[in-house]
N, C-alpha and C positions, 0 to 999 in steps of 0.2 A: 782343439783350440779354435778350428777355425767355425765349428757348429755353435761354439761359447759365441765367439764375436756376430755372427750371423744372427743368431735370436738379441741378445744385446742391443743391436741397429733396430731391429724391427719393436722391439718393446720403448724402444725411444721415442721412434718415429709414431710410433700408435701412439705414446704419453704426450707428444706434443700437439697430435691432433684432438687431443681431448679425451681421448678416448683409454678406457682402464683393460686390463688384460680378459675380463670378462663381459666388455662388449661387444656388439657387431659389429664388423663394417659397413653390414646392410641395413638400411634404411629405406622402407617401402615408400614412404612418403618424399622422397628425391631420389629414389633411383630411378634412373634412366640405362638403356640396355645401350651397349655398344654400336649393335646395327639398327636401332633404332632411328627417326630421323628426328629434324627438334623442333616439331611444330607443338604448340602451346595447349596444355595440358591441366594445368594447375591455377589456383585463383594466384591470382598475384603478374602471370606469365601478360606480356604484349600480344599483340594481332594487329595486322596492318589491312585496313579498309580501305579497297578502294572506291571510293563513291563514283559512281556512273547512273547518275539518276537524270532521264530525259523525259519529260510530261506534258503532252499539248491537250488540249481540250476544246470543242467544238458545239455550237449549238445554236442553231436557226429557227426562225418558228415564222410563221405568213398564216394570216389571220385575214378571211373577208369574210363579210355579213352584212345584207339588205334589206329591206324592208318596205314596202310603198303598202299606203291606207288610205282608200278612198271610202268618202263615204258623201252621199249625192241626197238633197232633198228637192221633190218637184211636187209646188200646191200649186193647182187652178180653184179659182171659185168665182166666181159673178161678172168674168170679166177681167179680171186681176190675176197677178200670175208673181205667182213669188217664189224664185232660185234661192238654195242656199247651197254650197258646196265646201267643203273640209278635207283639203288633202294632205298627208301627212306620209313625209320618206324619213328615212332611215338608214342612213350607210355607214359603215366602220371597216377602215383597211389599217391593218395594224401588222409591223413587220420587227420583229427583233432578234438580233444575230450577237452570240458573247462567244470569243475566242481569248483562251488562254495558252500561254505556253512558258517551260519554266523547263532551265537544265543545270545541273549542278555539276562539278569536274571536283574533285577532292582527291587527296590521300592523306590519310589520318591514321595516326595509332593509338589503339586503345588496351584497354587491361582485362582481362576477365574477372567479374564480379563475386560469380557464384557461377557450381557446377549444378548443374537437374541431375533427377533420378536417372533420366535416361543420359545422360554424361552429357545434353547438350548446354552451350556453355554460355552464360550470359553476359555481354560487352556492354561496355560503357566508357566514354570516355569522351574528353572535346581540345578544341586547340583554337588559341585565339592567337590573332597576327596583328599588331598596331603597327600601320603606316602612314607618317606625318597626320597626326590626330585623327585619324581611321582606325576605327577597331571593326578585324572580321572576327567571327566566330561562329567555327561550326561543332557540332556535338554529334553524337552516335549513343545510341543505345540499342539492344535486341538481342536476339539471340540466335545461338548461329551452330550445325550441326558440326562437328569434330572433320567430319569427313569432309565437309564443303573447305576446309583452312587448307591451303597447297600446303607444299612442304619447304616453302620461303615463308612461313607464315602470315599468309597475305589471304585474304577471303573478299570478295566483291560483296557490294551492298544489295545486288539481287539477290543472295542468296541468307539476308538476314532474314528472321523469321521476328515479327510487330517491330517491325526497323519504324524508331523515331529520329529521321535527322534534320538539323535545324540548323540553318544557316541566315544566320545577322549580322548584322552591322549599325554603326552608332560614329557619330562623328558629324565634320562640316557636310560632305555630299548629302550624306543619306541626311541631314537633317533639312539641307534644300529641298529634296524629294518629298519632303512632305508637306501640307498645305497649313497654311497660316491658320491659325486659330477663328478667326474671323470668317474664313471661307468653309470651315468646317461647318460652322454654327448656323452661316446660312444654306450650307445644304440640309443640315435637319430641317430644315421650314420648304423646301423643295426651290429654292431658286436657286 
């Protein structure tokens, strides 16, 4: 009796889980092992990016160049005496110096796309934040090798592989930030 009620329970239990007396309970495509840990495996699965992107750029140039042209004419003839002289310089000092620098601070979570042959796994994903008529938004894409994700599911943006992240904005400030229409049209003309 008590082996009757024992399979009874379990043939209940398996029918309410969907499942008929002839299937498995394994399923390779969501199994996961017990001592396994639960970093992101499958399309669908999260990852947490931390952006730490810092970028300066530098670049000077100093330019000098001279030049002096004489050129001298002396006629005598009869008594008469005729100078002519032509002298001709030439100087250009030219100096230009462009520095850039640009740093991002992020944490964003994204999804994986698609898996590669080699299991490495491709992200995508963005997060946009509106405050008082300010929209930030940044986005992530690339791809990222299994091994580099800890095991909090969390991978740094160094170690994306053709990392495209893009961060914008749209709103009152950022649209101060940018020059009138008029000031644009006369820098094409160079003034």
């Amino acid at each position: 009796m008590n082996f009757r009620f024992r399979h009874g329970v379990f043939l209940l239990l398996a029918s309410a889980n969907g499942a008929t007396a002839g299937d498995s309970l394994y399923r390779p495509d969501i199994y996961q092992a017990l001592t396994s840990d639960l970093r992101a495996r499958r399309i669908g699965d999260l990852i947490t990016v931390m952006v730490y992107e810092s970028a300066s750029a530098s670049s000077t140039a100093n330019t000098t160049a001279a030049r002096d042209a004489n050129v001298g004419l002396n006629v005598q003839g009869s008594g008469e005496r005729w100078d002519a002289r032509i002298n001709a310089g030439n100087q250009m000092d030219g100096r230009g110096r462009t520095e850039r620098e640009g740093k991002v601070l992020a944490q964003i979570t994204v999804s994986i796309r698609a898996i590669g042959e080699r299991g490495d796994l491709t992200i995508a994903g963005e997060q946009v934040v509106d405050i008082n008529n300010e929209r930030q938004q940044i986005s992530i894409e690339g791809q990222v090798r299994p091994q580099d994700v800890s095991d909090t599911n969390v991978v740094l943006s160094t170690r994306i592989a053709n990392a495209r992240i893009r961060y914008s904005g749209q709103g009152d400030v950022s649209d101060k930030q940018r020059p009138a229409w008029w000031q644009r049209l006369l820098s094409l003309f160079g003034v």
